[in-house]
Structure formats: C-alpha cells, structure tokens
C-alpha positions in Angstrom: -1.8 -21.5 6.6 -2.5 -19.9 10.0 -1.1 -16.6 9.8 -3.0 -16.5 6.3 -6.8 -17.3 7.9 -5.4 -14.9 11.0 -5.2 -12.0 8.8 -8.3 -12.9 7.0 -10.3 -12.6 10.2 -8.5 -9.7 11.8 -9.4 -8.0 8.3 -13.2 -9.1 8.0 -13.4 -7.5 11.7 -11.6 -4.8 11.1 -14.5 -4.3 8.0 -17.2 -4.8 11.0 -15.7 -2.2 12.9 -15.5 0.4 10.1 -19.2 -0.8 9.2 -20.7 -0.4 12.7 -18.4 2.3 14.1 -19.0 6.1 13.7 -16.7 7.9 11.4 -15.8 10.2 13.9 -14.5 7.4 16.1 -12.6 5.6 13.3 -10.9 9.1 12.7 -9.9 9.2 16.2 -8.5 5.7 16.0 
C-alpha cells in the first residue's frame, strides 16, 4: 500500500502548506 501512504503524506503537506502559507500565495498557486 505505497501509493496509498504516498498520497496520504503529499495530502497532510499539502494541509501544512495551506495552514502556513498566505492566501494570497495559495491563490496564485
């Protein structure tokens, strides 16, 4: 189950982004 725990990561740290980023960057992104 690889992929599975891949995406689980790549979707906690996409969380951590959204939490630490601006919103102005996100927007841009």
């Amino acid at each position: 189950m690889k992929p599975t725990k891949k995406r689980e990561q790549s979707l906690i740290f996409k969380g951590f982004l959204i939490k630490t980023m601006p919103k102005g960057l996100i927007k841009k992104s």
